[in-house]
C-alpha positions as CSV (number, residue, x, y, z in Angstrom):
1,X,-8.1,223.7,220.6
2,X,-10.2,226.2,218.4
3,X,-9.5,229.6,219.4
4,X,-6.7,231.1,221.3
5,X,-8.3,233.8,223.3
6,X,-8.7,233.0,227.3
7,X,-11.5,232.7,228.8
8,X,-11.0,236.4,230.4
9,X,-10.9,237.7,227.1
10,X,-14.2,235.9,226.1
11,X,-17.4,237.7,226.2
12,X,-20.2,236.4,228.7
13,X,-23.5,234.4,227.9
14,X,-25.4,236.6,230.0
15,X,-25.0,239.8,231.0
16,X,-27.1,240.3,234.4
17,X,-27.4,244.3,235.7
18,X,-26.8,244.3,239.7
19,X,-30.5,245.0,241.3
20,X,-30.7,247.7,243.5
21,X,-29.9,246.7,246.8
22,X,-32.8,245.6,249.1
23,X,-32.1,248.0,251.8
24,X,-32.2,250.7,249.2
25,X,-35.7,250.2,248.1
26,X,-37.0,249.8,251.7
27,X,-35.4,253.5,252.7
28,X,-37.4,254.7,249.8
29,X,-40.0,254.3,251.3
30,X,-38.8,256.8,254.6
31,X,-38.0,259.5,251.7
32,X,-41.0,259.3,250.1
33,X,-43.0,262.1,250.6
34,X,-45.4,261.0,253.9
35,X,-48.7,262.7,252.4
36,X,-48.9,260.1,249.5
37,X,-47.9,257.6,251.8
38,X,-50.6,258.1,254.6
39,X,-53.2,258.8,251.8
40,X,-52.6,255.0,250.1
41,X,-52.7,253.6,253.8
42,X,-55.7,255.1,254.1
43,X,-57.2,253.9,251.1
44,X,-56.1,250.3,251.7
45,X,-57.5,250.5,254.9
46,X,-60.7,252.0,252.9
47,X,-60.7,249.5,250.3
48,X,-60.4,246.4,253.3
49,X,-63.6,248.0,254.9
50,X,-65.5,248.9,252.0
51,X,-65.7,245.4,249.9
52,X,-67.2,241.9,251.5
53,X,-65.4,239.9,249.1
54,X,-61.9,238.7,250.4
55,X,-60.8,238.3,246.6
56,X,-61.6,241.3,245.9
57,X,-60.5,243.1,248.5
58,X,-57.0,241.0,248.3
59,X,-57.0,242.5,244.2
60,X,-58.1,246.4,245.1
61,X,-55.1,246.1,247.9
62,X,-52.8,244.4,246.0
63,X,-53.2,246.5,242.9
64,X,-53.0,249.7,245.1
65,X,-49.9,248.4,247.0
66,X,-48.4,247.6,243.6
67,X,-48.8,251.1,242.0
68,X,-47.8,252.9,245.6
69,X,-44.2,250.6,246.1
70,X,-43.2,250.9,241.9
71,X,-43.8,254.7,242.4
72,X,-41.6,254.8,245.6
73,X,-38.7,252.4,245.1
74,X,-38.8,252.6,241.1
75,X,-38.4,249.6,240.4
76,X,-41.1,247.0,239.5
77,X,-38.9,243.8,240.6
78,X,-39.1,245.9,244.3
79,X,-42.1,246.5,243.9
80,X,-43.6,243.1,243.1
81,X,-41.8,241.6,246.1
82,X,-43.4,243.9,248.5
83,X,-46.5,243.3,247.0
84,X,-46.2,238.9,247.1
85,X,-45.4,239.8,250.2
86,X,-48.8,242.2,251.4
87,X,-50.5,239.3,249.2
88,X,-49.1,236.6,251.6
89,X,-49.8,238.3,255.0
90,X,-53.1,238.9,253.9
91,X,-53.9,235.2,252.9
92,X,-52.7,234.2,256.4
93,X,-54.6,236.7,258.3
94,X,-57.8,236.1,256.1
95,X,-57.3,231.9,256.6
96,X,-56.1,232.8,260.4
97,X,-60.1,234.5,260.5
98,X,-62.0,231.4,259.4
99,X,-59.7,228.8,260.9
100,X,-62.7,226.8,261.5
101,X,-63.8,226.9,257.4
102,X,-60.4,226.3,256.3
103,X,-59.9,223.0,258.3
104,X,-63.2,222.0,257.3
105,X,-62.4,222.2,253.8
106,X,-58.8,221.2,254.0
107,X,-59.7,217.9,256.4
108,X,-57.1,218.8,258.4
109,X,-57.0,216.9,262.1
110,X,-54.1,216.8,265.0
111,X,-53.1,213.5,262.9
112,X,-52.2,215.5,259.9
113,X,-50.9,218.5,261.4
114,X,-48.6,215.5,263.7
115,X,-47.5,213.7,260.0
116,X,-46.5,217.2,258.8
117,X,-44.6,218.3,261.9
118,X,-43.0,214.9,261.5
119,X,-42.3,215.4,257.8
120,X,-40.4,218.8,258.8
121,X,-38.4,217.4,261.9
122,X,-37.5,214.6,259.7
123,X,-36.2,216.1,256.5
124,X,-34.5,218.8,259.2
125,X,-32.6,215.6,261.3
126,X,-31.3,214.4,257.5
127,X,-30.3,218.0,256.3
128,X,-28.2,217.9,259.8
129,X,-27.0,214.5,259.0
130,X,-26.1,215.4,255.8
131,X,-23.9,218.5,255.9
132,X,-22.1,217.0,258.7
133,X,-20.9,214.4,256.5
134,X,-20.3,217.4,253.7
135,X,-23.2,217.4,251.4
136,X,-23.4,220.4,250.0
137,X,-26.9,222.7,251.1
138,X,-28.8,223.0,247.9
139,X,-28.6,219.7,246.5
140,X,-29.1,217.9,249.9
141,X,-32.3,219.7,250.9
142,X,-34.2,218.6,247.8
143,X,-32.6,215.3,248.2
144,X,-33.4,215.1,252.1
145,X,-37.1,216.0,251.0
146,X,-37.4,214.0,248.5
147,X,-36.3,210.7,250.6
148,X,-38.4,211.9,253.6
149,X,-41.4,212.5,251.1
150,X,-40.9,208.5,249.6
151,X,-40.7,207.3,253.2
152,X,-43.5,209.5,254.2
153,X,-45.7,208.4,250.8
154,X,-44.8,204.8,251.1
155,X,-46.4,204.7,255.0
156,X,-49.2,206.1,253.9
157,X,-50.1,204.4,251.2
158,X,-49.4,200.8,252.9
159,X,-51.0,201.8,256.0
160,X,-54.7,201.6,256.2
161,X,-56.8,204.5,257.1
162,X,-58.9,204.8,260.1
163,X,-61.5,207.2,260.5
């Protein structure tokens, strides 16, 4: 055995800071000073009205929303998660609009949405299966999706397609 110190005594690979707590950063927000607040809502709101483009409308947002939540929580991983955030409501919202153009383009029928329900009630039944016979939660979900998925691939690519 080289070395006699203990593993105690031994100095860590990595040495991760503790992130600001999550309720922290959203109580920021309530001590910020209201003005600045009201006045980037506004602009948002501003920015959504003024542009035609969804891109660029998502980008003006997004950037604005970005600069407003690292100013107020001061902290950019914060800030970036409440931004992915604004950047995902407004995709749904924006595909929930034009429902119609994104089926269209996404071919999407009641026989996919029923394989995809199936897919999720499926891969939920194993996961159930599975920790009651002790697997552990991480592991088993990618191995319960990745078994539903080969069953799931393997019907359709053996069973013929009708239109």
């Amino acid at each position: 055995m080289s070395g006699g110190a203990s593993t105690e005594d031994s100095e860590p690979l990595f040495v991760l800071e503790p992130l600001p707590k999550l309720s922290d950063a959203i109580d920021s927000f309530t001590s910020a000073n209201p003005l600045l607040v009201l006045v980037a809502v506004g602009a948002v709101i501003y920015f959504l009205v003024k542009f035609n483009d969804p891109m660029t409308k998502m980008w003006t947002t997004s950037s604005l929303s970005l600069g407003l939540d690292y100013y107020v929580t001061e902290s950019l991983f914060f800030a970036m998660i409440f931004t992915s955030i604004y950047a995902l409501v407004f995709s749904l919202v924006w595909a929930a609009m034009r429902w119609d153009e994104v089926k269209a383009a996404l071919g999407i029928n009641n026989t996919k949405i029923l394989s995809w329900l199936s897919f999720v009630v499926c891969t939920w039944i194993l996961m159930i299966m599975g920790t009651a016979i002790g697997m552990p939660l991480g592991p088993g979900l990618v191995i319960c999706i990745s078994v539903t998925g080969y069953i799931w691939w393997t019907y359709y690519s053996l069973e013929p397609v009708s239109a």
